[in-house]
N, C-alpha and C positions, 0 to 999 in steps of 0.2 A: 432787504426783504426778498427779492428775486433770488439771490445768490444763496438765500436760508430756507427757500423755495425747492430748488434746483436739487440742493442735500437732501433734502426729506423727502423728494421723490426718488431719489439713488436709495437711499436708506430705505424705501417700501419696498423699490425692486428688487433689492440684493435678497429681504427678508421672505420675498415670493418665492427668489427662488431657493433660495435656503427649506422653505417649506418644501416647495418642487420633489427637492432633490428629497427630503424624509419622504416623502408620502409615495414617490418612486418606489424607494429605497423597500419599504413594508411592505407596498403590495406584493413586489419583488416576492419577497419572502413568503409573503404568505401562498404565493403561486406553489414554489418551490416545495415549501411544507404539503401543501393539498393535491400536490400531482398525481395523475392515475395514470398518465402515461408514460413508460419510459423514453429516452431519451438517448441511454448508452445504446451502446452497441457491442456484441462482445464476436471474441474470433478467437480462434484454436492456439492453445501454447503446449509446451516440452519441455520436461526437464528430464534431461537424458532421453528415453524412446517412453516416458510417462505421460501423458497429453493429461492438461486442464483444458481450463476456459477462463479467459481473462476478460475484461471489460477496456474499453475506451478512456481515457481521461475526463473525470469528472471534477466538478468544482468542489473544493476540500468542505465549503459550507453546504454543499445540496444534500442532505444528510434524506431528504426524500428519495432520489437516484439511488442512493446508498442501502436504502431500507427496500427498494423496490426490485434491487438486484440481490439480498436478501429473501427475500420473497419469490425472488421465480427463481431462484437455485435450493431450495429451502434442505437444508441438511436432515438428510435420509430419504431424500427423493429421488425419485428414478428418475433418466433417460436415457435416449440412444444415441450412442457418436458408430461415427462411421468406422468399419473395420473390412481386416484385408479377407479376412475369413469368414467373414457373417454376411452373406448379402443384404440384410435389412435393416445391418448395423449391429452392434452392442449396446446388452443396457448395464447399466452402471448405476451405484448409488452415489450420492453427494455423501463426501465425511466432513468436511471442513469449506468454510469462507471465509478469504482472507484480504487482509488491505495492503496496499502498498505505495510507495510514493510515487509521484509524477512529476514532469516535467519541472522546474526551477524555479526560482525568488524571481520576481516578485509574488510567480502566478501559478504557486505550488500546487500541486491538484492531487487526486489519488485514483487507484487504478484498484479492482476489484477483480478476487480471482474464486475459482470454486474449482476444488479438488474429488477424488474419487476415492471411494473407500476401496477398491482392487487393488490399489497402487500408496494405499498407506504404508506409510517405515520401507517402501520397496528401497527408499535411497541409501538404506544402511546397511553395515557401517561407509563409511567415505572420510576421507584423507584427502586435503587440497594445499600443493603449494601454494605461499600469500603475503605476501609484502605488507607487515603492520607497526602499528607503535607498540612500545613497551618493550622488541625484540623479536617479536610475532612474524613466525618462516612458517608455519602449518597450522590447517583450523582441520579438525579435526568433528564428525558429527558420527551418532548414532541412536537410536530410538529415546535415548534419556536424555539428550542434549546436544552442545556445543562445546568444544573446548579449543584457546587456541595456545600455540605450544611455542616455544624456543629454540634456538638452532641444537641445541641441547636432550631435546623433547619433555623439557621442563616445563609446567602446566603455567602458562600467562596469566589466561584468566580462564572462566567456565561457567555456563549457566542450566540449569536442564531447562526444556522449551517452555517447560508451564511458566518459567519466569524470565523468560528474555523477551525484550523489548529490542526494535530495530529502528534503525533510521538509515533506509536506500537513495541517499541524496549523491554527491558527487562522489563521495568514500563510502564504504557500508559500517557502519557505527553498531556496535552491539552493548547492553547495556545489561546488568544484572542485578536484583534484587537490594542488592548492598550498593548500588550506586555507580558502581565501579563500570567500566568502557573500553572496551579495546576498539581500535578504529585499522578496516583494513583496508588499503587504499589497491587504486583501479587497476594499479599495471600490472599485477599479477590476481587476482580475483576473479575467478574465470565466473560468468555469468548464469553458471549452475550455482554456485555459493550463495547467490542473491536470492537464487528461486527457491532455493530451500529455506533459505531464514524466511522468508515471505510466506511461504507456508505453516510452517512446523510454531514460529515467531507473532510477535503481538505488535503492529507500529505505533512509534510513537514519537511524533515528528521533533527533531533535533536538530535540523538544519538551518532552518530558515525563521 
């Protein structure tokens, strides 16, 4: 009787905390969902001498963060970044907000960027040597797309932006309408290539 005791007190505690952890777990979330306060933090980025604004590492579920930094960059808004010629800064409009991957498995996160409509298609055309599968020696981009090429200049693969999909994990993975992927790995992928699929591009987590 003790011993049938002793279980069925383990057996209430475990189911406490079983409860614990769900009722954590929601309010959790529901915090998250109903937040009015940000959280990130965002600091100045470059691609080539083009300046955005990136955000901090956020949690891939905080889809509140996400919506919030939507909200104060909101596309077609002004503001002013600092400039060498303007004393009270430049103002600029937002063209674009984009997602990208963060830091690693187990604790993937994503990174939030906002671009400028001055410096739209500024990156085109461009040409990047790149070390890929399928035989992939150059990616090549310009305002309708990406293409990545052969030691040949034989066309690998190719996507125009409105339908490529990225995945910025340890390789940069590129993905096109018909399924199809060229994957183009780190040691020659200079980290302009990444910033532009991250713009121009759609993520869509395939790493992890």
């Amino acid at each position: 009787m003790i011993d049938d005791t002793g279980i069925l007190i383990f057996l209430g505690v475990g189911v406490l905390v079983v409860i614990g952890i769900v009722v954590f777990g929601v309010l959790s979330s529901k915090r998250k969902k109903n937040a009015t306060m940000r959280t990130f933090t965002v600091r100045p980025g470059e691609i080539g001498s083009q300046p955005f604004l990136e955000s901090n590492d956020i949690a891939l579920d905080d889809k509140r963060q996400e919506e919030l930094f939507r909200l104060t960059y909101e596309i077609g808004g002004e503001l002013q970044i600092p400039s060498d010629d303007e004393p009270d800064g430049r103002t600029v409009r937002i063209s674009r907000v984009s997602r990208s991957l963060r830091a690693g498995f187990p604790q993937a996160k994503i990174g939030m960027s906002a671009y400028f409509r001055e410096w739209e298609n500024s990156e085109f055309p461009a040409r990047f040597p790149v070390r890929g599968d399928h035989g992939t020696t150059a990616v090549t981009m310009d305002a309708a797309g990406v293409t990545a090429l052969d030691a040949n200049s034989g066309i690998v693969w190719t996507s125009p932006w409105s339908a490529l999909r990225f995945s910025n994990g340890p390789d940069l993975v590129l993905l096109d309408s018909a399924g199809k992927t060229v994957r183009l790995h780190p040691a020659d992928a200079q980290p302009e290539i990444e910033e532009i699929v991250i713009k121009y591009g759609t993520l869509q987590q395939m790493h992890f």
